[in-house]
MIMARKOL-723258 format. One record per residue (C-alpha): residue number from 1; residue in three letters; x, y, z. Coordinates in nm, 2 decimals. Layout:
residues N
<rec resi="NUM" resn="ALA" px="X" py="Y" pz="Z"/>
...
END
This chain:
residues 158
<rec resi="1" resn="UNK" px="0.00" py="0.00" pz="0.00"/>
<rec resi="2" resn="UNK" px="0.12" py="0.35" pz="-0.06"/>
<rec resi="3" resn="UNK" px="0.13" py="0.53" pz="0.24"/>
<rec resi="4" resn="UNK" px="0.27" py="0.89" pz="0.12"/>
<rec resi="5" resn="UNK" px="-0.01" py="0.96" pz="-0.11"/>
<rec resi="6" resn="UNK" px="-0.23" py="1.13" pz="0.17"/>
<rec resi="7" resn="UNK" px="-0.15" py="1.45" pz="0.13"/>
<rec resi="8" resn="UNK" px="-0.33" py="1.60" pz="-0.16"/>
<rec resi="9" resn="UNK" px="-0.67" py="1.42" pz="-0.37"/>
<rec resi="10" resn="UNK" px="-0.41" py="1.31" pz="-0.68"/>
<rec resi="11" resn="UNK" px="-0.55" py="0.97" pz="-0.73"/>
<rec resi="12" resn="UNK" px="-0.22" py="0.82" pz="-0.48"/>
<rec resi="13" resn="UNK" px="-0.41" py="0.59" pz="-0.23"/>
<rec resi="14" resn="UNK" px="-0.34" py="0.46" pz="0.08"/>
<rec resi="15" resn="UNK" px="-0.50" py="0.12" pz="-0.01"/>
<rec resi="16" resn="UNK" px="-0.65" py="-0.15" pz="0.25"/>
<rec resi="17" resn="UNK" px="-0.74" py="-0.51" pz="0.12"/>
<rec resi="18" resn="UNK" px="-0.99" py="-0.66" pz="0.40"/>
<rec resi="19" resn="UNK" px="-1.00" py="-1.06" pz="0.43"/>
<rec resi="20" resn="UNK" px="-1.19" py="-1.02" pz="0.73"/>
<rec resi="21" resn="UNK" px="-1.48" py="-0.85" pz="0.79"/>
<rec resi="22" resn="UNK" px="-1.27" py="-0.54" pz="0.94"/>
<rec resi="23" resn="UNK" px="-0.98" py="-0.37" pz="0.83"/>
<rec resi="24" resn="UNK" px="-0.68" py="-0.30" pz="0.99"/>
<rec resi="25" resn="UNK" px="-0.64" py="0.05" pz="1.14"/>
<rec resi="26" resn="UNK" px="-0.60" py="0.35" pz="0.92"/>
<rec resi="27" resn="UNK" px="-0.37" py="0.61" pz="1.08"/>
<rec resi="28" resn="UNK" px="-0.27" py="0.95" pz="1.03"/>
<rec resi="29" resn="UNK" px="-0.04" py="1.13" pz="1.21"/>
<rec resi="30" resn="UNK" px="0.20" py="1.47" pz="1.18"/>
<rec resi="31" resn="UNK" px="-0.04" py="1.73" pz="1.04"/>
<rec resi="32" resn="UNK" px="0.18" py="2.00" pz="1.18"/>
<rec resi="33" resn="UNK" px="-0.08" py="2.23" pz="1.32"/>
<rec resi="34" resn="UNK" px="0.12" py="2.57" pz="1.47"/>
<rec resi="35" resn="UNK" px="-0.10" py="2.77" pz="1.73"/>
<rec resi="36" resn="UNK" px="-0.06" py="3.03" pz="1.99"/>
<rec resi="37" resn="UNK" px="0.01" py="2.83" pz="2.31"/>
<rec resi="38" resn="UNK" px="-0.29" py="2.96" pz="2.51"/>
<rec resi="39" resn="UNK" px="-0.49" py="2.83" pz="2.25"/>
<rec resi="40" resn="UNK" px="-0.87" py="2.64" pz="2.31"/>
<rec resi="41" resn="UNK" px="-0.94" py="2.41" pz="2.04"/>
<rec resi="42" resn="UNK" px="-1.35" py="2.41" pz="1.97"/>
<rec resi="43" resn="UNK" px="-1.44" py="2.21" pz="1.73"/>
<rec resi="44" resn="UNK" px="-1.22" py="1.96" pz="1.46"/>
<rec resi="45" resn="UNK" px="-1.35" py="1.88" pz="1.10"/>
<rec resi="46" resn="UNK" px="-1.17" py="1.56" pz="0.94"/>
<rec resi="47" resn="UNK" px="-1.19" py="1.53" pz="0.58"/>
<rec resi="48" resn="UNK" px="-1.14" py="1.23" pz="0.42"/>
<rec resi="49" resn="UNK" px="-1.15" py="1.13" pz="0.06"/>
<rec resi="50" resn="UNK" px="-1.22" py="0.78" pz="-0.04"/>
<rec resi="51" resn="UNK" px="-1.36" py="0.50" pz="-0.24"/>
<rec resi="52" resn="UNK" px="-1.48" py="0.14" pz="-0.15"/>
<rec resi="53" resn="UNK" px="-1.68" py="0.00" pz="-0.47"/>
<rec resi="54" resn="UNK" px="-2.02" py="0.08" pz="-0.30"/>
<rec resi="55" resn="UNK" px="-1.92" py="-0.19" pz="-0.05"/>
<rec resi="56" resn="UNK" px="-1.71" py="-0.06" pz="0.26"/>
<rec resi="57" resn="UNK" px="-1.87" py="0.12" pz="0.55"/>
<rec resi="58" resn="UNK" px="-1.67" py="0.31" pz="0.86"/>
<rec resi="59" resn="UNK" px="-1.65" py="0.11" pz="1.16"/>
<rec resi="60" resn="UNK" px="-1.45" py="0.36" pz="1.38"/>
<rec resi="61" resn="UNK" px="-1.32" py="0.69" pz="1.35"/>
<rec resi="62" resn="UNK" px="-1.13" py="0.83" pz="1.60"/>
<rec resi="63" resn="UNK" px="-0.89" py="1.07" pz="1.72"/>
<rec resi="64" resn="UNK" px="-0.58" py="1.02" pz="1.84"/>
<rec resi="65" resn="UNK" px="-0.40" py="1.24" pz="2.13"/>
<rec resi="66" resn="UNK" px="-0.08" py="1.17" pz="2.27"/>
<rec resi="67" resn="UNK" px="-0.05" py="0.79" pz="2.03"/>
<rec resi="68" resn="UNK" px="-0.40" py="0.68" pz="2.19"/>
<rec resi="69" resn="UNK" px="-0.73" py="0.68" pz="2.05"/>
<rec resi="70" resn="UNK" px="-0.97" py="0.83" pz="2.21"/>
<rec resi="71" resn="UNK" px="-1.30" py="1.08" pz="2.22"/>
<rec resi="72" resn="UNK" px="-1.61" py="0.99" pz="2.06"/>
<rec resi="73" resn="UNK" px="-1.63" py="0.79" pz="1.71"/>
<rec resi="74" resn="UNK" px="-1.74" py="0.96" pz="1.48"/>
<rec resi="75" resn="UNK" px="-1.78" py="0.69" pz="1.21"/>
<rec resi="76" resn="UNK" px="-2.08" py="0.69" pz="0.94"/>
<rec resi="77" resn="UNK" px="-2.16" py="0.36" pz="1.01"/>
<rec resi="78" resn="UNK" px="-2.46" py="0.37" pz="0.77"/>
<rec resi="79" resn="UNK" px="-2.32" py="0.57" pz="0.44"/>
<rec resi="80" resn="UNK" px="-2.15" py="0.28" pz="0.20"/>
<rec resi="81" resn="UNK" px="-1.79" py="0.42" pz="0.07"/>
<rec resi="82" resn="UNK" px="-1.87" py="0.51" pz="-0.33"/>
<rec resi="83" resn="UNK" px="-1.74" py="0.36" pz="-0.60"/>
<rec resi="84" resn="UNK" px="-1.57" py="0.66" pz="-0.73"/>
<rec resi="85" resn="UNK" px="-1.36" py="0.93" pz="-0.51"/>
<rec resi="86" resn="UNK" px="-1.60" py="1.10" pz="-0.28"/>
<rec resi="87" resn="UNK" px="-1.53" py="1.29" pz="0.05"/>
<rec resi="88" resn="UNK" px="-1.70" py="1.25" pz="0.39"/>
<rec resi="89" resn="UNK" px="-1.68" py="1.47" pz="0.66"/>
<rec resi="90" resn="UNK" px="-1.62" py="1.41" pz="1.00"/>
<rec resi="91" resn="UNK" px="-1.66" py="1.63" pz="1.31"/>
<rec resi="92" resn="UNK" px="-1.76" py="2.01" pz="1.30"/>
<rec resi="93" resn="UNK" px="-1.66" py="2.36" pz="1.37"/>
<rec resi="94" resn="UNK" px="-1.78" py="2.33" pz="1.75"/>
<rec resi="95" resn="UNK" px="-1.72" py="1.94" pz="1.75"/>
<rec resi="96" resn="UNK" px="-1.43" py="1.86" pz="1.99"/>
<rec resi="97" resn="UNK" px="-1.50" py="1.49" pz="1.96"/>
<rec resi="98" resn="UNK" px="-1.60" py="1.47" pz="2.33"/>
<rec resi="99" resn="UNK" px="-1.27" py="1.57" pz="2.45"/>
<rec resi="100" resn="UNK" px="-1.11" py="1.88" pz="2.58"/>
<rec resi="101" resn="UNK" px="-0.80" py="1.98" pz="2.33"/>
<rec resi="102" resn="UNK" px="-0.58" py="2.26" pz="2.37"/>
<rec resi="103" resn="UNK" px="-0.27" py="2.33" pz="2.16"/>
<rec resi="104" resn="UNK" px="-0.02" py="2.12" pz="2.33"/>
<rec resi="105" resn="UNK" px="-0.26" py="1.82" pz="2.17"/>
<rec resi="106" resn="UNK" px="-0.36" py="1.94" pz="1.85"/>
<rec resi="107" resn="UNK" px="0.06" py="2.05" pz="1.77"/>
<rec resi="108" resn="UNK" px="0.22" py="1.73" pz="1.85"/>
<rec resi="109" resn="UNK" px="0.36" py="1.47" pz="1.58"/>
<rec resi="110" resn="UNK" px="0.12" py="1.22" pz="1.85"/>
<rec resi="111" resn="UNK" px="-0.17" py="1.38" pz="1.76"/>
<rec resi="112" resn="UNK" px="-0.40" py="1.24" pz="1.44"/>
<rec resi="113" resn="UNK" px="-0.70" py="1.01" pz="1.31"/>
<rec resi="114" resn="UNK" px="-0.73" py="0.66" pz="1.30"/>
<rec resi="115" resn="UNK" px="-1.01" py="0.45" pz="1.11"/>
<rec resi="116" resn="UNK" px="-1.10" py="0.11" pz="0.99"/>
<rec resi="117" resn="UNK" px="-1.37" py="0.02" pz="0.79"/>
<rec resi="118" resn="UNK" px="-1.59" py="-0.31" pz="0.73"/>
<rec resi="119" resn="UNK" px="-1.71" py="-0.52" pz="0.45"/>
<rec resi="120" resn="UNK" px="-1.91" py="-0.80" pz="0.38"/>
<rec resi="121" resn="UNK" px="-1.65" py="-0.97" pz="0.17"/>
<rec resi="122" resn="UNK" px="-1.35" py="-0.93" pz="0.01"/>
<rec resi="123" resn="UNK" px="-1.33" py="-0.55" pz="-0.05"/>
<rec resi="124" resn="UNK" px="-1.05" py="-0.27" pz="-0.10"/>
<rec resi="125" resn="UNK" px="-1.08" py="0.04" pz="0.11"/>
<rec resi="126" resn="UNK" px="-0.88" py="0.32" pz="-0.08"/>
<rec resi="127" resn="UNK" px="-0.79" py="0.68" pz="0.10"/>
<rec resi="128" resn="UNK" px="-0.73" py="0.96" pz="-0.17"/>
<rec resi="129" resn="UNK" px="-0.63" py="1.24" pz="0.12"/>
<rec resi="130" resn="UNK" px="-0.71" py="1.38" pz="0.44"/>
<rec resi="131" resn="UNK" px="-0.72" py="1.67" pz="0.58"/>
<rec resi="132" resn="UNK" px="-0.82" py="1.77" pz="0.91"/>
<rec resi="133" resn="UNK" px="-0.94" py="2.15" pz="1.03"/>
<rec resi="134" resn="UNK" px="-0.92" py="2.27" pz="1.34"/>
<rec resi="135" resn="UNK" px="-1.11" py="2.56" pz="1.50"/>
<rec resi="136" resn="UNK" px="-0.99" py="2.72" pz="1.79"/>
<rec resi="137" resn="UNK" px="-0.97" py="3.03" pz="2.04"/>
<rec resi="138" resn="UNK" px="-0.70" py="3.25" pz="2.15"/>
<rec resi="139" resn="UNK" px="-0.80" py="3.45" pz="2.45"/>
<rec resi="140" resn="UNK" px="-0.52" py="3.66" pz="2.42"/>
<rec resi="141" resn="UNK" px="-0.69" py="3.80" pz="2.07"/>
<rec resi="142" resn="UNK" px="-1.02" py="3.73" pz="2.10"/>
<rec resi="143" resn="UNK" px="-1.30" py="3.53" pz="2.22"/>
<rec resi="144" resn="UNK" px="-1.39" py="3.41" pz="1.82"/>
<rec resi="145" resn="UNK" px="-1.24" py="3.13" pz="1.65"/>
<rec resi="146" resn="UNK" px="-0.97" py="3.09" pz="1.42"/>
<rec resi="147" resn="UNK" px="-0.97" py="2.80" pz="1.17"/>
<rec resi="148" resn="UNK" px="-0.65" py="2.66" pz="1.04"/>
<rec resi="149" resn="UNK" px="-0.62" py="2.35" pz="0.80"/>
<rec resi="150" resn="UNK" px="-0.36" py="2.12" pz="0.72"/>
<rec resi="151" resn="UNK" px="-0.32" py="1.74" pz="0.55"/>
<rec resi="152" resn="UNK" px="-0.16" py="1.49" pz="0.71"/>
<rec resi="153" resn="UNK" px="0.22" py="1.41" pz="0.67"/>
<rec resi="154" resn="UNK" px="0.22" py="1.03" pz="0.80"/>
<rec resi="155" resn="UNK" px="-0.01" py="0.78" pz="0.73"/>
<rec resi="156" resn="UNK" px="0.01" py="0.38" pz="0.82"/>
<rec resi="157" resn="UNK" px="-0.15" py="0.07" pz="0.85"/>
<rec resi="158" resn="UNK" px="-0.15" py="-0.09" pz="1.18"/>
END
């Protein structure tokens, strides 16, 4: 599988073959998020780009702080990957994922997604790109929230 293809939707996937029912875990890490260090995060949007022939549907999607997954799972459990490249969103602009993030979390090369995704059969679970946005508040500016995006710069299969 090609695990440097994450970055930007060019067709590069990061490719999954499932002989069980679930896949291994998807992982992306490294998205080099720079904010103020006072910073509140208060709400995360996750992007991903993907295809499973009409046949693979999220089991868990997570993120991960510090190398462990955690906060609520946001997977789709009931929307069937497309055939073609299609994105699905994650998350939202006041959506911390049941956890409280600040920008110690959000900065660090630990911090990231993981997935996996299930099939009734023999499938292939393809990930064009992901990118991950992050709204958050810096009290020393204001009390509104900033956005700042960014794609991920590490991606495996565990």
């Amino acid at each position: 599988s090609n695990t440097t293809g994450s970055f930007i939707s060019d067709d590069l996937y990061v490719i999954t073959s499932m002989s069980a029912a679930t896949s291994n875990w998807i992982v992306a890490t490294s998205f080099n998020f720079s904010f103020p260090s006072n910073s509140i995060v208060s709400g995360i949007i996750l992007e991903i780009e993907r295809n499973g022939n009409d046949a693979v549907l999220d089991t868990n999607v997570n993120l991960i702080v510090n190398n462990t997954g955690g906060g609520n799972n946001k997977a789709l459990t009931s929307v069937l990957w497309p055939a073609t490249d299609s994105s699905a969103l994650y998350g939202g602009n006041t959506d911390t994922w049941g956890l409280t993030l600040n920008s110690a979390n959000v900065t660090s090369p630990l911090f990231g997604v993981r997935f996996r995704v299930t099939a009734a059969d023999l499938q292939t679970a393809n990930v064009d790109y992901i990118l991950m946005t992050v709204d958050y508040i810096d009290p020393a500016i204001s009390q509104a929230p900033n956005t700042q995006n960014a794609s991920s710069l590490s991606m495996m299969l565990i």
